[in-house]
N, C-alpha and C positions, 0 to 999 in steps of 0.2 A: 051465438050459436053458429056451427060451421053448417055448410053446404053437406056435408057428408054425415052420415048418423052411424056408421060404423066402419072397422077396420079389421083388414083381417092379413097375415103376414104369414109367410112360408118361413116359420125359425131357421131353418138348417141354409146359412149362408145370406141372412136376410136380415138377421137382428143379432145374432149370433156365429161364431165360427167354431164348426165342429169338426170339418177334416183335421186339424191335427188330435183333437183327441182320437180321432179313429185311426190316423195312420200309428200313433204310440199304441190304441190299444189293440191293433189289427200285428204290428210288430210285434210286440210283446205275445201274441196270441202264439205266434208261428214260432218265437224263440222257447215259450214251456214247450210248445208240440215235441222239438227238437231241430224244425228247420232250421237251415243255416241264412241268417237275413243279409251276409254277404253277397250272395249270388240267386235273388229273387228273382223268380221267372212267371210272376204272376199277372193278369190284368190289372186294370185299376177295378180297387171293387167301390170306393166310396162313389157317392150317388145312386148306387144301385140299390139300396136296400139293405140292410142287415141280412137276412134272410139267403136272400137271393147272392152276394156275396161272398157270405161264409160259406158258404155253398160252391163256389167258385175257386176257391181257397181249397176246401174239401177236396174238390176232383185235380185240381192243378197239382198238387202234393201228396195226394192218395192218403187223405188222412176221414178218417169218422167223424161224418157233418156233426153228429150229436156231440161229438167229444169237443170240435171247433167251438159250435155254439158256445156249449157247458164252459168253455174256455174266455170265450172271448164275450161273452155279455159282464161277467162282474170287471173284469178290465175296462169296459165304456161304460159301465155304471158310475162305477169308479171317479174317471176321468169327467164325465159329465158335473160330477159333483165338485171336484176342484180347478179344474183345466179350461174352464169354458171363456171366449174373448168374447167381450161382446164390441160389436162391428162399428165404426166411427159413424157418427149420425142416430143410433139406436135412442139413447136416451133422449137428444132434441125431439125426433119425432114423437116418442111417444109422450113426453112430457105435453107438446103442442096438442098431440089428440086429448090425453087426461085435461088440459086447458079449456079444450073446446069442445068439450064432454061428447065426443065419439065413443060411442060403446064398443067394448072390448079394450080399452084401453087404460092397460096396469102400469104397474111398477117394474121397474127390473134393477136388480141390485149389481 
């Protein structure tokens, strides 16, 4: 039995790498709109929240948060589902917790 009785992991750059799903489905977002992604003038939106983000996106290019949204979630649905890296070290860790029976500690494929 370990020292520890559970674990708990912030996925998004921690177990997993998800900026580039979101910078492909954040581009692709702006290229349906009709922006030109040759000459982006936007912040960086990852890290900030979906939300909060797209939203950002919205006002930088004068386009309808809702339509952004409606746009760009089945894009990082999407991508979530095929695109995802998972980060070097992911598996040892969690295998050693699923070892030394830390709760919360699954499988990852």
């Amino acid at each position: 039995m370990s020292d520890y009785w559970a674990a708990c992991f912030d996925l998004d750059g921690t177990l997993i790498d998800t900026e580039p799903v979101h910078l492909r489905a954040e581009t692709s977002c702006l290229i349906t709109l009709g922006i030109d992604t040759g000459s982006l003038r936007h912040e960086r939106t990852f890290g900030k929240g979906i939300e909060s983000g797209m939203k950002s996106l919205a006002e930088t290019y004068e386009l309808d948060y809702e339509l952004v949204m409606a746009t760009y979630m089945p894009l990082w649905k999407s991508g979530l589902l095929s695109d995802l890296t998972v980060l070097p070290g992911t598996r040892d860790i969690l295998s050693w917790l699923k070892e030394h029976r830390v709760d919360g500690a699954g499988d990852i494929r």
